[in-house]
N, C-alpha and C positions, 0 to 999 in steps of 0.2 A: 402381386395378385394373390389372392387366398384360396381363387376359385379358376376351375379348369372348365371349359366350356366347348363343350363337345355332341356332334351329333351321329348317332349309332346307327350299327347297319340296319339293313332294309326288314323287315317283318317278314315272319312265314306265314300264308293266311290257304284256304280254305273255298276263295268266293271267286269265283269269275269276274263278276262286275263290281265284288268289295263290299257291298253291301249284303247284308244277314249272317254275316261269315265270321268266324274264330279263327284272330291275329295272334300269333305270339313273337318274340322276342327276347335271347337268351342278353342275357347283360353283362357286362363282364363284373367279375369278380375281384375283390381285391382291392377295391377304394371305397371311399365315404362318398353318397348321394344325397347330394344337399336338395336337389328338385328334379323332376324330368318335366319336359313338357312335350305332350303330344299333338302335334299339327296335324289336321285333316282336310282333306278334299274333296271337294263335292261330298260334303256330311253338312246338316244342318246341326245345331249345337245340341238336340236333343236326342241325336242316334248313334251315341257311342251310348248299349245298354248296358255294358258292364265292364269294368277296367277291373281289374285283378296284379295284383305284383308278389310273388311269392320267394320265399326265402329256405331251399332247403326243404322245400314243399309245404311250412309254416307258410299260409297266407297272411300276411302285412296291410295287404289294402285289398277293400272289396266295395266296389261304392261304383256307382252310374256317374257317365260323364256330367248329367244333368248337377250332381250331387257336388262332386269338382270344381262346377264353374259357382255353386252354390257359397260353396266352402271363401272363393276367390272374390265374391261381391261384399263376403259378411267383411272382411278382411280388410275393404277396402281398397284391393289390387285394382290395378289395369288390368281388364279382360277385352279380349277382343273374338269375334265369330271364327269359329275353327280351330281354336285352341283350348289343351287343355290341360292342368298345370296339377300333378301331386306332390304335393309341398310336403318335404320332409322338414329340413333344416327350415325356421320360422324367422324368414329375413327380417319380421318386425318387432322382434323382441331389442330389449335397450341393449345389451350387451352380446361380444362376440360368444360368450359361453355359454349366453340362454340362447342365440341362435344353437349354438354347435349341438346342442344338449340332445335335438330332436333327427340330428342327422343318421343316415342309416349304413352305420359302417360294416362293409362286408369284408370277409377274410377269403383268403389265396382258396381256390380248392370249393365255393359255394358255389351250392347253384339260385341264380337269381335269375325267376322267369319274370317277364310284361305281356299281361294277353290283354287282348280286347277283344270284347262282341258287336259289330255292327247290326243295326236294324234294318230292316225290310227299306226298299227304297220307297218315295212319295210317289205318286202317280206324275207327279211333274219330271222328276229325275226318271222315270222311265219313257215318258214321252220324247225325252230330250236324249237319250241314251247316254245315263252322264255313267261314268267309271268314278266309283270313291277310292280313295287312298288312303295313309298313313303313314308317319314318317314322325322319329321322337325325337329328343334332342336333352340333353343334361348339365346342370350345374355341378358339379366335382370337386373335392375334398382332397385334399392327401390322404394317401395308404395308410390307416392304422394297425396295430398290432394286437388289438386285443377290442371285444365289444363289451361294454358297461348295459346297455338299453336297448330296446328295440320298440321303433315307433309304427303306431297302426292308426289306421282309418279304415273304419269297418260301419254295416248298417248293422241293426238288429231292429226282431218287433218286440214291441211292448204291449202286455195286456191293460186295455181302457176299458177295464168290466163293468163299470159303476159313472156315472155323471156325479162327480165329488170327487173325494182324496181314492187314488189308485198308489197302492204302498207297494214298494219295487224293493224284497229285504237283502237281496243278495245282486250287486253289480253284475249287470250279463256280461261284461269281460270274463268273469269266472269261468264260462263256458271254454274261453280257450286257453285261458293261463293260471296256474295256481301263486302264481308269481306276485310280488307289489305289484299294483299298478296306480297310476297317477291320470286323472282326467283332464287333459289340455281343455277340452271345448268339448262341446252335446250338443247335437241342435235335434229337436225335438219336432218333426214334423206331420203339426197338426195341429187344424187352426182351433179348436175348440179345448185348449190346455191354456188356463188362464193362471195358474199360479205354480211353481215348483220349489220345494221344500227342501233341504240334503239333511242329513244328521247322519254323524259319528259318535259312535258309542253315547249312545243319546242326548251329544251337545247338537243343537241346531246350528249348522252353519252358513247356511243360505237358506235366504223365503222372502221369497220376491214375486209380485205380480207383477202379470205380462209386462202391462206399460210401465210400472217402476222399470222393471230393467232395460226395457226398450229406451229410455231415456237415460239411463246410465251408459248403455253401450254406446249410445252417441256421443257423448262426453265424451269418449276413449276413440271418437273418431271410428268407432266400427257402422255397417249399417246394415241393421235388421230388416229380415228378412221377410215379406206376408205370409202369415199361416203358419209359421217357425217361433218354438222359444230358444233362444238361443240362450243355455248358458255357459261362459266364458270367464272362469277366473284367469286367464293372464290376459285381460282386457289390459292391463297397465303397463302390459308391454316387461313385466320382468318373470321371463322361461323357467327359472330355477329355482326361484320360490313359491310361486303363487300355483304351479297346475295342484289340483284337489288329491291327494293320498286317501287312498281308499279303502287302505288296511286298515283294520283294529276289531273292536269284538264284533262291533254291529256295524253296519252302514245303511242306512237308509234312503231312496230318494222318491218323494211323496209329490205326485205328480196328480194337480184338480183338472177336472176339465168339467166343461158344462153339457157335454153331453156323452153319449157310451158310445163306445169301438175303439180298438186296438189302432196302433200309428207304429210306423216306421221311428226310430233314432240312429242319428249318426255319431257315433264317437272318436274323437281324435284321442288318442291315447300313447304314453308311457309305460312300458313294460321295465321294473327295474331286478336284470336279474340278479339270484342269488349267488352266483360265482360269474368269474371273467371268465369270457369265453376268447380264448385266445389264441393267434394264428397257427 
């Protein structure tokens, strides 16, 4: 077996009845995390408001459960209600090394928090006095000695000042790494973005409208999302080549829509650092 499969202790939380409350969870340290999955109870799939996983107090993943089970339909995974899956290691890439590529190897001595925010209960769950829970569980790596990368899932907003091209000159990863970074996947959510553009040092290298790509990612067995542009250079399934490098002079991403207001994007991303960080 490659993979260790394991489920961790109980959550420290904050709520009486579990719901509206801030869970955390210290994790241990000192192996590679290929996924966790978090199981809930008496939670309907839209009232985990916010998962967080932090590294050394660098945040790693910041994104809504809603966003997670998001990430898991475009994918084409098995989802099921009350489950919720942060996918480091990317079980669908063709090779063991573009899986391994995105896994999040931690050293001896880190500290790795898991929080969660629950919502307010529905008036049905309090008629019925139900108690929510939560409970994780992980897929597992062997111990490494040294980390190459550090893989994120983050939201950010983007300005949609104009009904047309909105020109985005500087990657908002910038904001937390000065570091390479490499775009796994973007999903862009908002239904009124009908075309999106990339360019590096002023070569074009993606410009696709909505439904061209919508009909490409199906090809690749992915399945988009309503109201979402998703774009996904390792739709072909090879981790190592294909996510987007976003260094060089310029970069650009030129995002139309057909009408004005700002939207959410989600980024899966590559951080590739400049030295090994080692045990």
């Amino acid at each position: 077996m490659r993979h260790t499969e394991i489920d961790f202790d109980s959550f420290n939380g904050s709520s009486a009845n579990g719901y509206n409350g801030k869970f955390n969870l210290q994790l241990p340290a000192g192996i590679t995390y290929k996924e966790i999955t978090i199981h809930g109870a008496n939670l309907n799939n839209d009232q985990l408001r916010r998962v967080t996983l932090s590294m050394n107090g660098d945040s790693l993943i910041d994104v809504t459960g809603d966003v997670l089970r998001m990430i898991q339909r475009f994918k084409n995974d098995h989802i099921e209600d009350g489950k919720w899956v942060i996918p480091f290691t990317d079980f669908s890439m063709t090779t063991q090394e573009g899986q391994n590529l995105t896994s999040l190897i931690t050293l001896p001595g880190e500290n790795i928090i898991l929080e969660v925010e629950t919502d307010a209960p529905t008036q049905a769950q309090v008629d019925d006095r139900l108690v929510a829970s939560i409970r994780a569980e992980g897929i597992l790596g062997v111990s490494q000695t040294q980390r190459l990368t550090v893989p994120r899932i983050y939201r950010d907003v983007m300005n949609g000042g104009v009904a047309g091209e909105n020109r985005f000159k500087n990657f908002v990863n910038q904001n937390r790494t000065t570091n390479p970074v490499r775009i796994r996947r973007a999903h862009m959510l908002n239904a009124d973005i009908t075309n999106l553009e990339i360019k590096r040092n002023g070569i074009t290298l993606f410009d696709k409208l909505l439904e061209d790509q919508n009909y490409s990612l199906r090809r690749f067995s992915k399945v988009p999302q309503d109201a979402i542009y998703h774009f996904d250079p390792v739709k072909t399934d090879f981790g190592i080549a294909d996510p987007l490098r976003t260094q060089g002079s310029t970069f650009e991403m030129i995002v139309t829509k057909s009408a004005v207001g700002d939207f959410e994007a989600i980024f899966e991303t590559l951080e590739i650092l400049p030295q090994v960080v080692n045990a």
